[in-house]
MARFI-390790 format. One line per 5 residues: number of its first residue (from 1); their letters; for each residue x, y, z of C-alpha. Coordinates in Angstrom, 1 decimal. Layout:
NUM	A	X:Y:Z; ...
***
This chain:
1	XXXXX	15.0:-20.7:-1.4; 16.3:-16.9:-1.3; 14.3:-15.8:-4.4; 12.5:-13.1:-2.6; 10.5:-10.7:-3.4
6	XXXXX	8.7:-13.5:-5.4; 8.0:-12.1:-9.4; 4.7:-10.8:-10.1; 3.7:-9.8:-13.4; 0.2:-9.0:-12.8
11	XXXXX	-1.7:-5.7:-14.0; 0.9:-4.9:-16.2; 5.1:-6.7:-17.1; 7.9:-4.5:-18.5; 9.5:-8.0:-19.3
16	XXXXX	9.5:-11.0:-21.7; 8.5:-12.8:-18.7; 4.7:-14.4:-18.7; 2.3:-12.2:-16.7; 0.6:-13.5:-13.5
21	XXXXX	-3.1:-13.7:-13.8; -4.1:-10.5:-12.6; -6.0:-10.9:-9.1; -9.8:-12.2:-8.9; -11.6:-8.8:-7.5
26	XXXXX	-15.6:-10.0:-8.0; -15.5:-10.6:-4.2; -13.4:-10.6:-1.0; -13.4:-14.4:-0.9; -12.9:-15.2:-4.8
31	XXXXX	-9.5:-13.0:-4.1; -8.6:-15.1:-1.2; -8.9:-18.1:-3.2; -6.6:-16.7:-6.1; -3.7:-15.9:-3.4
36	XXXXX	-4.4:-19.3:-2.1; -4.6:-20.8:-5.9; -1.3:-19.0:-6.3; 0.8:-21.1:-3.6; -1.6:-24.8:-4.1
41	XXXXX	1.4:-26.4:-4.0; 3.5:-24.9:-1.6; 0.6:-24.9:0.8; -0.4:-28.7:-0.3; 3.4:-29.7:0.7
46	XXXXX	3.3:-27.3:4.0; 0.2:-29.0:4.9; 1.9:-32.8:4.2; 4.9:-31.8:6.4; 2.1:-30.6:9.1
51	XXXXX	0.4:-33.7:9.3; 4.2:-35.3:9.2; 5.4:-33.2:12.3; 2.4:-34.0:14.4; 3.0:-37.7:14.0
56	XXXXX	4.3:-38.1:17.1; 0.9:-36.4:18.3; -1.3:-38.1:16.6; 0.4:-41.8:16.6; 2.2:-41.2:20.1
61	XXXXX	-0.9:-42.3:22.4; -1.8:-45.2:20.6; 1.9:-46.8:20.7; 2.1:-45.4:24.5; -1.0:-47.4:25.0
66	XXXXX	0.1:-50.7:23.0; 3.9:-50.8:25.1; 1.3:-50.5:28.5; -0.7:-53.1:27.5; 1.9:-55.5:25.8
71	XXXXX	5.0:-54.6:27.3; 4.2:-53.6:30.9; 0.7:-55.2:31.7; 1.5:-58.6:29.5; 5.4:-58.7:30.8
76	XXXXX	7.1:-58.7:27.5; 10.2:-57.0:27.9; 10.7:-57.2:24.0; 7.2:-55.9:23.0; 7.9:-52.9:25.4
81	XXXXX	11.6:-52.1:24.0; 10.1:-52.8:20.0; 7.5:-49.9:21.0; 9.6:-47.9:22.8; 12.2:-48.0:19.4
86	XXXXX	9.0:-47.2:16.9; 8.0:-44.1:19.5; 11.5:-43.0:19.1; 10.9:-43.2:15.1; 7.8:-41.4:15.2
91	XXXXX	9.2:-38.6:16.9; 12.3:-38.4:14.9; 10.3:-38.3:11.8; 8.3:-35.2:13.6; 11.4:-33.6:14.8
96	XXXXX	12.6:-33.1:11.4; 9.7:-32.6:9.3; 8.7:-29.9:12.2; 12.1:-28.1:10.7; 10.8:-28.4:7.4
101	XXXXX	7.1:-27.5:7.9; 8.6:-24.1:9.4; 10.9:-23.8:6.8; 8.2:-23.9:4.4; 5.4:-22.0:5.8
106	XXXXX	7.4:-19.3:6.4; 8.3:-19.1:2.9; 4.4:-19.1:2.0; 4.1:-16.7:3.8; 6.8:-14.1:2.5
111	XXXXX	5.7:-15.4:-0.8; 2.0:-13.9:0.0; 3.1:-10.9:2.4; 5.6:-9.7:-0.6; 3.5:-10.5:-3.8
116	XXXXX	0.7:-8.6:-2.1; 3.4:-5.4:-1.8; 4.5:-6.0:-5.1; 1.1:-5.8:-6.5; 0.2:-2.8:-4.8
121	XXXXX	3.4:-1.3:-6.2; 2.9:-1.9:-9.6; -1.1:-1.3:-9.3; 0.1:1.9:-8.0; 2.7:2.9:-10.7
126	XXXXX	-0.5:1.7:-13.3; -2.7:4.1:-12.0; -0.4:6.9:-11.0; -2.2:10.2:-10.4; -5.4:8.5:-10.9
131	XXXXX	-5.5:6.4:-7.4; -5.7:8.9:-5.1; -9.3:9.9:-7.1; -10.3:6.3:-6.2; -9.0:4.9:-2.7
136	XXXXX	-7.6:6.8:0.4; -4.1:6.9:0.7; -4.2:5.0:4.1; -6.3:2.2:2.9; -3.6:2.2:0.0
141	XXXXX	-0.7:2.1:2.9; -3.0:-0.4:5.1; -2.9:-3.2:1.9; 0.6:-3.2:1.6; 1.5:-3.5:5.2
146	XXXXX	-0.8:-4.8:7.9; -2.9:-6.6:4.9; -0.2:-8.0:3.5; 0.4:-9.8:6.7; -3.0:-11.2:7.3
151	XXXXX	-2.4:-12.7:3.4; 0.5:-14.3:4.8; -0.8:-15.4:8.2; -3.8:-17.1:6.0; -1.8:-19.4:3.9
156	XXXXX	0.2:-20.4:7.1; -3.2:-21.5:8.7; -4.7:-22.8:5.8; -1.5:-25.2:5.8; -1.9:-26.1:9.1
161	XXXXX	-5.4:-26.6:9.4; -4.9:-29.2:6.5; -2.3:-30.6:8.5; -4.1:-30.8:11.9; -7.3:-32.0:9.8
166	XXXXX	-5.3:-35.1:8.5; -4.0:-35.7:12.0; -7.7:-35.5:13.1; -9.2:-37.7:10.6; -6.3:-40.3:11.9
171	XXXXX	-6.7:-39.7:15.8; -10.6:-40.3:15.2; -10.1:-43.9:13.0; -8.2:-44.8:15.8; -10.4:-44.2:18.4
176	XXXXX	-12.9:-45.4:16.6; -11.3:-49.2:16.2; -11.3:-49.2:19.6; -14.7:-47.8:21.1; -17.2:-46.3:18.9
181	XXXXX	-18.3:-43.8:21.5; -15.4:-42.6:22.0; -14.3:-42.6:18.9; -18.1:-41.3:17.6; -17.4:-38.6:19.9
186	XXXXX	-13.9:-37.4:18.9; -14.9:-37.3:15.1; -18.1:-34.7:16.1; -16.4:-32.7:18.9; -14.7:-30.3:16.7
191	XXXXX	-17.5:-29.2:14.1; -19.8:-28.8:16.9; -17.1:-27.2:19.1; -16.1:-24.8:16.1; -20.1:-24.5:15.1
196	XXXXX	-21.0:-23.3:18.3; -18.7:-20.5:18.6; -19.5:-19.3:14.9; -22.2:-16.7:16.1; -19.5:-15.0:18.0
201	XXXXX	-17.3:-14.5:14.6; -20.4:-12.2:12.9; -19.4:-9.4:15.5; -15.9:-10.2:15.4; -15.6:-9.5:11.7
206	XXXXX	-17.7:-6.3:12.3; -15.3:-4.7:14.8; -12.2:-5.8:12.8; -13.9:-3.9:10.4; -14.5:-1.1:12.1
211	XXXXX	-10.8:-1.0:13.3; -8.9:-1.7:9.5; -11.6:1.3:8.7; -10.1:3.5:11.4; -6.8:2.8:11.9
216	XXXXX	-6.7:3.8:7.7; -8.1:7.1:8.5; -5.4:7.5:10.9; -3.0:6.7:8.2; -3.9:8.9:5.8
221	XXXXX	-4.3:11.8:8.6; -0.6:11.1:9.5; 0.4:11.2:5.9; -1.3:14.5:5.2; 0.1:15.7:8.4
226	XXXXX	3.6:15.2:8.0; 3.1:16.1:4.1; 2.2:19.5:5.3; 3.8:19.7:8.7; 6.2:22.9:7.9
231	XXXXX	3.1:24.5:6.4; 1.3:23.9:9.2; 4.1:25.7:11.1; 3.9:28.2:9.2; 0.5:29.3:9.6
236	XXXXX	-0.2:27.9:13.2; -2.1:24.7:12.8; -0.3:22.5:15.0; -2.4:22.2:17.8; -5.7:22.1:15.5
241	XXXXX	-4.2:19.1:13.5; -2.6:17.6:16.4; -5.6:17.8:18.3; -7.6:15.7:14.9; -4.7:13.0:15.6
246	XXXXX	-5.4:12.6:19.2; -9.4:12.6:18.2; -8.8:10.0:15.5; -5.8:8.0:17.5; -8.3:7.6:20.3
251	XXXXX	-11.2:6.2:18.1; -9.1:3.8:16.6; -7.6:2.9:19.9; -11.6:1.9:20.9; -11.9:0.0:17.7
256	XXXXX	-8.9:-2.2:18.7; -10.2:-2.5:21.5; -13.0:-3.8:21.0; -12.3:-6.3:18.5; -9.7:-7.6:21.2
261	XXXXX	-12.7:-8.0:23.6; -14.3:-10.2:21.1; -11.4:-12.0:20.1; -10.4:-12.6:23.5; -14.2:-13.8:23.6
266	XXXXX	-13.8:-15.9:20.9; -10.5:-17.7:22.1; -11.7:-17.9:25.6; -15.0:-19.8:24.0; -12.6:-22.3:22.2
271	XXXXX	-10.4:-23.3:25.5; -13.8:-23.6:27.7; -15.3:-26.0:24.6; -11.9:-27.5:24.4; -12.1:-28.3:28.2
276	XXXXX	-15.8:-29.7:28.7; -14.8:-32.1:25.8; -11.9:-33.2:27.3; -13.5:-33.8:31.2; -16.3:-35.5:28.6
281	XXXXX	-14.0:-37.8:27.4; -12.0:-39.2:30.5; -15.4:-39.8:32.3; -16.7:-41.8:29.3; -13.2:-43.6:29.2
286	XXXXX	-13.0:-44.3:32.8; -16.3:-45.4:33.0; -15.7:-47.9:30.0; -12.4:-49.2:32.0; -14.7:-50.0:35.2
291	XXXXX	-16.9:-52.1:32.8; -14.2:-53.8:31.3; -14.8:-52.6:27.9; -11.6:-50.9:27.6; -8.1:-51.4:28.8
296	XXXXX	-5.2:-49.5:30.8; -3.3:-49.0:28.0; -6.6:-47.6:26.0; -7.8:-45.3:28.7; -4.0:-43.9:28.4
301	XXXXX	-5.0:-44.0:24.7; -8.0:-41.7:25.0; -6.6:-39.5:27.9; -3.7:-38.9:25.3; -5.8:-38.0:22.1
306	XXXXX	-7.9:-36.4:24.3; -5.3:-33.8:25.5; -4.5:-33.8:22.0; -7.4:-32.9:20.5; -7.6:-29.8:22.5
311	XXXXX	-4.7:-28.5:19.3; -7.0:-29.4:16.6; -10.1:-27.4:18.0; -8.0:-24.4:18.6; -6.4:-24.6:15.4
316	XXXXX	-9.9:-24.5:13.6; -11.2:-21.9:16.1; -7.3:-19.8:15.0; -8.3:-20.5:11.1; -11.8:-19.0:12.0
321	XXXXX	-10.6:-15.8:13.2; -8.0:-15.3:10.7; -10.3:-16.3:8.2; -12.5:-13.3:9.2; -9.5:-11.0:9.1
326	XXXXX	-8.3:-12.0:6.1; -12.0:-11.5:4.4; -11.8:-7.9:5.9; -8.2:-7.2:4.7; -9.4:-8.9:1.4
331	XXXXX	-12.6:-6.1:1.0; -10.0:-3.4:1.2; -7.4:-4.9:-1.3; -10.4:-5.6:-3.6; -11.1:-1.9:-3.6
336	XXXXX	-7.5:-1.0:-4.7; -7.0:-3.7:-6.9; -9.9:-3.6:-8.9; -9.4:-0.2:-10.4; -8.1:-0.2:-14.0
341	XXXXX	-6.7:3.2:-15.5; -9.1:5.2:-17.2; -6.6:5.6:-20.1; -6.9:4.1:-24.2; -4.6:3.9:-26.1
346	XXXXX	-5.7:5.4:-29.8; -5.9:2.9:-32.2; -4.2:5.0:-34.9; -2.0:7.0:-32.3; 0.0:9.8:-34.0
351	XXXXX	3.6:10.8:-32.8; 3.9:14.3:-31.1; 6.2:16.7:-32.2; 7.6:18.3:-29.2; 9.4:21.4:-31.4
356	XXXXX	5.8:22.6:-31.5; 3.3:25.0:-30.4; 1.3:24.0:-27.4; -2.6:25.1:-27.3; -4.9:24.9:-24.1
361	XXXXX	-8.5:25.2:-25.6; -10.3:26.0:-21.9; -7.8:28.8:-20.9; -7.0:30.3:-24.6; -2.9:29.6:-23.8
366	XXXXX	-0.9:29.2:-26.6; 2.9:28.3:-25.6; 5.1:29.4:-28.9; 8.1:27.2:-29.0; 11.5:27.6:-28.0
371	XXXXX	10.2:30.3:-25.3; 10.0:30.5:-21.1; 6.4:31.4:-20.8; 5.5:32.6:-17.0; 2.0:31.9:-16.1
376	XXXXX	0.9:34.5:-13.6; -2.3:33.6:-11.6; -4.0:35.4:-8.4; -5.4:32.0:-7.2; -2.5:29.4:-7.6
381	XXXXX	-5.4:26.5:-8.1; -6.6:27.7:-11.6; -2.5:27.9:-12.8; -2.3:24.9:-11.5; -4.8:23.2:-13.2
386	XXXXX	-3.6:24.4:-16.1; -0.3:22.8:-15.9; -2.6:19.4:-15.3; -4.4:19.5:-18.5; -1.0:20.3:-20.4
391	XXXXX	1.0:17.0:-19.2; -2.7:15.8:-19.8; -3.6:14.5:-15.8; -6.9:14.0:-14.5; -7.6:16.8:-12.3
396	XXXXX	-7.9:16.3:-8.6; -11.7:17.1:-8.1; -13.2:14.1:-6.0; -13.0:12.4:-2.9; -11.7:9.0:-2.6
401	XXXXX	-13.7:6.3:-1.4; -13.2:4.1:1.6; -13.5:0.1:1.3; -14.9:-0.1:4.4; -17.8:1.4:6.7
406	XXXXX	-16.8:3.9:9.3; -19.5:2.3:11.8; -20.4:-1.1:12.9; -23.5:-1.8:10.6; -25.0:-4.1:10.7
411	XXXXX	-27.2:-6.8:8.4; -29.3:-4.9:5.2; -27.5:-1.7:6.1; -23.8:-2.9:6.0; -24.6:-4.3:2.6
416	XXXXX	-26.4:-1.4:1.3; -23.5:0.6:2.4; -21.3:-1.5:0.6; -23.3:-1.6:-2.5; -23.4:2.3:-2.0
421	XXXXX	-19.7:2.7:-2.1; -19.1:0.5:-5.0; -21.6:2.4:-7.2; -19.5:5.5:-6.2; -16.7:4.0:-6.9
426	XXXXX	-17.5:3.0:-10.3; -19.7:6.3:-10.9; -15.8:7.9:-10.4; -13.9:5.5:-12.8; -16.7:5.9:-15.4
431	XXXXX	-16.3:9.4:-15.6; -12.7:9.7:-15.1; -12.9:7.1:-18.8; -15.5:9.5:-20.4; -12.8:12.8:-19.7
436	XXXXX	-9.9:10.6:-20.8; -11.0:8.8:-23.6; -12.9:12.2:-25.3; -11.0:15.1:-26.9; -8.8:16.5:-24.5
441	XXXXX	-8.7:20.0:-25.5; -4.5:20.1:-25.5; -3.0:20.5:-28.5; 0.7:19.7:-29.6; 1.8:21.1:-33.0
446	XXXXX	-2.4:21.1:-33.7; -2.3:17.1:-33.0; -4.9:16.7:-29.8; -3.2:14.8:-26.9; -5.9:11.9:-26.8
451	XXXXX	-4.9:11.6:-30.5; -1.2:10.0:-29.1; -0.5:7.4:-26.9; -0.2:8.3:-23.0; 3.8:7.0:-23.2
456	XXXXX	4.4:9.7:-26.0; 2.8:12.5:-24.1; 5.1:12.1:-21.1; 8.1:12.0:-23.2; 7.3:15.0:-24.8
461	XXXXX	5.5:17.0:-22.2; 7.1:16.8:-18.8; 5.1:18.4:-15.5; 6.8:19.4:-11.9; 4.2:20.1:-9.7
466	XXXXX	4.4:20.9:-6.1; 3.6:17.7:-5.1; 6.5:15.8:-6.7; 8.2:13.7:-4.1; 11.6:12.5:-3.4
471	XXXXX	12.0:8.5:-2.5; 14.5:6.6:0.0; 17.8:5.7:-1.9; 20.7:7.4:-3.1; 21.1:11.1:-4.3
476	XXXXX	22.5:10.1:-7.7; 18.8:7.9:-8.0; 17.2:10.9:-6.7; 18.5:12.9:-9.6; 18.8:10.4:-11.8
481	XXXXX	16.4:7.7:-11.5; 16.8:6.0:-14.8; 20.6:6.0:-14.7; 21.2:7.5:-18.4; 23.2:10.9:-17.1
486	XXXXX	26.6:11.5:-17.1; 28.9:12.5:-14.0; 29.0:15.9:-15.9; 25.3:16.2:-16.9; 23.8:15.4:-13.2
491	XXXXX	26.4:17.9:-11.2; 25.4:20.7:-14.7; 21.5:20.0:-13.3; 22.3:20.2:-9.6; 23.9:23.6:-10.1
496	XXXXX	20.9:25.1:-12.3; 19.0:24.1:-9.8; 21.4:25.6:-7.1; 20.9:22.2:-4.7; 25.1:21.8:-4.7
501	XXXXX	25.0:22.3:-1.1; 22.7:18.8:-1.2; 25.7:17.4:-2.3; 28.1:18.7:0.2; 26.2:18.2:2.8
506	XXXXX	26.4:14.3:1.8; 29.3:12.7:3.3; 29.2:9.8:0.5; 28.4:12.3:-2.4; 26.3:10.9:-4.8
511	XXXXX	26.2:7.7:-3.4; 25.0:9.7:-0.2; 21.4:8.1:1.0; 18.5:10.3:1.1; 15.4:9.2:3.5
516	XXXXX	11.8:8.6:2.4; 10.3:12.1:1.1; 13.6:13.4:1.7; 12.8:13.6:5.2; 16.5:15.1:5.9
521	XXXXX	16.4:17.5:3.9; 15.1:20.9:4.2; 11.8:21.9:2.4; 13.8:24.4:0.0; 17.0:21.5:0.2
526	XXXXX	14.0:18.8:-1.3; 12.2:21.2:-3.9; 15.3:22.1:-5.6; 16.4:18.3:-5.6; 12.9:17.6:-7.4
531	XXXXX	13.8:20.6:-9.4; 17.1:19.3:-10.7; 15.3:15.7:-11.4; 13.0:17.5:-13.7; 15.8:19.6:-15.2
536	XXXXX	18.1:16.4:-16.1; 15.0:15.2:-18.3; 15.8:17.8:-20.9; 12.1:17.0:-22.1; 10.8:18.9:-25.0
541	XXXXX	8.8:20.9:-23.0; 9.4:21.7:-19.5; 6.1:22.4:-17.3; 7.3:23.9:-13.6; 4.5:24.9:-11.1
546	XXXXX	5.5:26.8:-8.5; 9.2:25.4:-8.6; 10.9:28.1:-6.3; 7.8:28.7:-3.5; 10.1:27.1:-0.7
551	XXXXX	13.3:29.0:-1.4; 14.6:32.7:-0.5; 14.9:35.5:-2.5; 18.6:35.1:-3.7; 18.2:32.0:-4.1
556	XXXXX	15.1:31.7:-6.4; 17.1:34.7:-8.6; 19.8:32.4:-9.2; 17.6:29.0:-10.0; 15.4:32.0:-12.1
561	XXXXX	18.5:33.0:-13.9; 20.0:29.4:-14.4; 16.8:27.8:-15.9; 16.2:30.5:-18.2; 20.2:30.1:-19.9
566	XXXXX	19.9:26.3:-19.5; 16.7:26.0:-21.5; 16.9:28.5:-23.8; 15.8:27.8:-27.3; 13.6:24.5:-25.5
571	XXXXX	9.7:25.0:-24.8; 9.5:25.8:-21.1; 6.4:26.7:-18.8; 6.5:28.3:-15.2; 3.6:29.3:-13.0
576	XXXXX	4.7:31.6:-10.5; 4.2:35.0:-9.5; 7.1:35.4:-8.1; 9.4:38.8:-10.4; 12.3:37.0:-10.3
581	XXXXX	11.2:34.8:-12.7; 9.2:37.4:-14.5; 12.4:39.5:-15.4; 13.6:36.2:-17.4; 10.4:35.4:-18.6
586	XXXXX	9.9:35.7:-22.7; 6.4:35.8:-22.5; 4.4:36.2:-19.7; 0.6:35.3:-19.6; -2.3:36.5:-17.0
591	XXXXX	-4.9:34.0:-15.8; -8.3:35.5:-14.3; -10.6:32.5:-13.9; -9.0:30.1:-15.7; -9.0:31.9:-18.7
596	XXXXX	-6.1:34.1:-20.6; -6.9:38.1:-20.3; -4.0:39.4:-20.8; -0.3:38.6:-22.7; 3.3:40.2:-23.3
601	XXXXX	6.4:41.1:-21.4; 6.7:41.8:-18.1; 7.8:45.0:-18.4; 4.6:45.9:-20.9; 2.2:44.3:-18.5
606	XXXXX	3.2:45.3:-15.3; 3.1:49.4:-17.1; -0.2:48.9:-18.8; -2.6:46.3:-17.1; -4.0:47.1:-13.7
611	XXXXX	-5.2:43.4:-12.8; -1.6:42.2:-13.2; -0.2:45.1:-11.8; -2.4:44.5:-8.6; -1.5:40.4:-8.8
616	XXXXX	2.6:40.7:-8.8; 2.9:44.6:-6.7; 2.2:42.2:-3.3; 4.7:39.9:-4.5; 7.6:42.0:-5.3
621	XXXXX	6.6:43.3:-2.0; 7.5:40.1:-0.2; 10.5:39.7:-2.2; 11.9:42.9:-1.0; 11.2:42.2:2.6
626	XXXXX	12.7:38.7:1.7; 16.0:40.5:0.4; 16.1:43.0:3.6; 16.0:40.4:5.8; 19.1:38.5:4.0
631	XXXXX	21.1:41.7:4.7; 20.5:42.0:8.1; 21.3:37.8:8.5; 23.3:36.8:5.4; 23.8:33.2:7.4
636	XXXXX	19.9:32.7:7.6; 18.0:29.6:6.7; 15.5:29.0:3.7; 12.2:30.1:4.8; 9.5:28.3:3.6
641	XXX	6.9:31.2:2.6; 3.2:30.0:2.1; 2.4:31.2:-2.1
***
């Protein structure tokens, strides 16, 4: 059975393989019935094994009973031994289905906890940039990992509740051969039991709720947090974001909780039930017993189911709760997994040639071929956004939308607040479709981008941004994640990139593991890594933003120097402000509000155009102080400078 992570295929398959249905999303409960519909028959043949192990429970009183009555009461020494050997049987048989049940519910289990991950994975990697417009980052973390888990927690209690249901149903024909009171009232206990505690599961789900909504703020504050946490140094905003933690650690701390109050309330509801129907049935048994109506071995019988009937009720109250988990965990994972990418593929698409010119239309940048054009820009946003529109991203102008309410509301206002949220969400997807199905305003050798298909684009036309990240494996992956470089052509991309000292620092080399986000790393150690990545593309046209910001001088002259000889005669694209890149630069082009004002050389700009004179004269300030300062401490670190 060690074929973990299970395959899924849905959203989208790479292989020959045919896809899994992709998820039901028209409601939290229609998607809990497709991950249940996905394991039927694992969960049908978990549940058998159940009702299998608790044979001993559920057929144990009633032989107990029949070897008092026949082999101790009557004197038959052989009925009591021919009992005794069946009891033995029936416990046997639960002893090793009991193995087996485990065996298999903890497979269902992994099956749903890792199929939910590996849908979020690939529902991530099919909307890339485009996710982040549409769902929080922590509500995207919460789905894979604590969600996940309630997945997997529901089909084990589904499975069991089948089992203990069977076992019930059995217990209750029993009883019911033998005194129709008793029996009459074993069969009702547990629906009216369960019934009665089902007004306390309304607030329950409510205060889960509230706490999945919380504890996915906290998330996505600790992501941005240690995203940004040497920039946060850097200006002083440790406290002020450390303080937002503790504010938002605290509130979610209350959540919890309170939805441990209520499940405490909950449980405590079930074993009070479960008691007052137990004390019900030995008085109504020992009262039939005085009358004659039942025997000694019968009242042990009763007394027996009755103890274990106290399982079943608790079981159903357990499938209750996680049941309401598992619909709030199922509202969240219905928000990311209902998203589709805004993307269409032409239905002529024409191929891009990436030998020629590139036009923006909204800035009035033309990139000639073949060149290193330096896009200079007093605000970085507006250069930035640039270098979106020409590797044709959606830009990052909205706020993603929660799954869940931030308060406990209740009734018409929860659902309006619902309904309010999904008519957000959709008013965001059906305008992210409108900008990327129209014109896009990017040309490529006078062929509009929309005009190819999205695969085409990024092979042709490769962007590095700023926030490019580096993922847990080896450095050779980090590099090279697709495996198609040479030993030679990975170490020539490390060096333009000047990240050798990654390399020795690595005791295994390139087999030398890197942590998530490159968390060992320095912040200049990781951009120049991302930089080499981009470099060992060799894509047509090379779109770099910001590429040095996290480096020091000397450095960022060599990387400057490097990129300019390696790609030489190749289409590349830098947005910086930094001189050291400007003195390599073949063209360099000035940005006032988005839009191109001014173009040339360096050298011809920074003589005759004030606004770019005033735009790079603070810079080349920096960088002197930056060069004085390696002087005086050749042996000092990377600094991190805030561009």
């Amino acid at each position: 059975m060690q074929d973990y992570p299970p395959r899924i295929a849905t959203f989208y398959t790479g292989s020959d393989d045919a896809p899994t249905p992709d998820p039901d999303t028209r409601s939290p409960l229609a998607f809990l019935r497709w991950v249940l519909g996905q394991q039927k028959a694992l969960i049908a043949l978990s549940a058998l094994c159940y009702a299998l192990w608790f044979l001993p429970m559920t057929l144990g009183p009633w032989i107990f009973g029949r070897a008092v009555d026949q082999g101790i009461v009557g004197g038959s020494e052989s009925a009591l031994l021919g009992w005794a050997g069946l009891l033995l049987a029936v416990v046997v048989v639960g002893g090793v289905f009991g193995i087996v049940s485990h065996t298999l519910v903890v497979r269902s289990w992994l099956v749903a906890l890792y199929g939910t991950l590996e849908m979020v994975t690939r529902k991530v990697a099919q909307m890339g940039h485009v996710l982040p417009r549409r769902a929080p980052t922590g509500e995207v973390l919460s789905v894979a990992s604590s969600d996940s888990d309630e997945f997997g927690a529901l089909t084990e209690i589904v499975a069991r509740t089948l089992g203990q249901v069977a076992s019930y149903l059995t217990v209750a024909f029993i009883v019911l051969t033998m005194s129709w009171q008793l029996g009459l009232l074993t069969l009702v206990a547990a629906p009216l039991l369960v019934g009665a505690a089902l007004p306390l599961l309304r607030p329950l789900h409510r205060r889960q709720q509230l706490e999945r909504s919380r504890t996915s703020d906290l998330t996505s504050l600790a992501t941005d947090i240690v995203a940004g946490l040497r920039i946060l140094r850097g200006i002083g905003g440790e406290q002020t974001f450390g303080a937002n933690y503790d504010r938002q650690s605290q509130s979610a701390r209350q959540a919890g909780v309170a939805a441990g109050i209520w499940q405490a309330v909950v449980e405590a509801v079930g074993v009070l039930l479960s008691g007052i129907f137990l004390v019900a049935l030995v008085w109504l048994g020992t009262r039939q017993v005085r009358a004659g109506e039942l025997s000694v071995g019968e009242l042990i019988t009763f007394l027996g189911y009755g103890l274990f009937m106290v399982g079943p009720i608790r079981t159903f109250f357990e499938f209750a709760q996680k049941g309401v988990r598992s619909l709030v965990s199922a509202r969240k994972a219905t928000a990311i997994f209902d998203q589709r990418p805004p993307w269409r593929e032409p239905s002529k698409p024409v191929a891009l040639d990436g030998t020629a010119a590139l036009h923006d239309t909204a800035s009035g940048l033309t990139v000639e071929p073949g060149v290193l054009t330096v896009v200079v820009s007093a605000v970085p946003e507006q250069s930035a956004a640039l270098a979106d529109r020409l590797g044709r991203y959606l830009p990052a102008d909205t706020e993603p939308v929660p799954a869940v309410e931030d308060a406990g509301t209740k009734g018409r206002a929860a659902r309006r607040s619902r309904a309010e949220r999904a008519a957000e969400r959709a008013r965001i997807a059906a305008r992210d479709e409108e900008r990327a199905t129209r014109e896009w305003g990017v040309t490529l050798g006078g062929v509009d981008l929309s005009r190819a298909t999205l695969d085409d684009v990024r092979r042709q036309v490769l962007v590095s941004d700023t926030t490019s990240q580096l993922f847990a494996g080896t450095l050779q992956d980090a590099v090279d994640p697709h495996g198609r470089l040479t030993r030679e052509q990975a170490e020539h991309a490390l060096r333009v990139a000047n990240a050798e000292d990654v390399y020795d620092a690595l005791p295994e080399g390139w087999q030398g593991q890197l942590d998530e986000r490159g968390r060992g790393l320095s912040g200049g150690q990781r951009q120049r890594v991302v930089l080499a990545r981009a470099l060992a593309t060799d894509a047509p046209i090379l779109v770099l933003v910001e590429p040095t910001s996290a480096v020091d001088a000397h450095t960022e002259a060599r990387i400057a120097e490097r990129v300019a000889e390696t790609r030489r005669g190749r289409t590349t694209v830098v947005t910086t402000v930094s001189p050291l890149w400007l003195h390599h630069a073949d063209r360099v082009v000035l940005l006032h509000d988005g839009t191109v004002v001014a173009e040339g050389t360096h050298a011809d700009l920074l003589a005759g155009h004030d606004g770019y004179r005033r735009v790079v004269a603070r810079e080349m300030d920096d960088e002197l102080d930056d060069q004085m300062d390696h002087q005086l401490d050749p042996q000092m670190d990377e600094e991190e400078p805030v561009r």
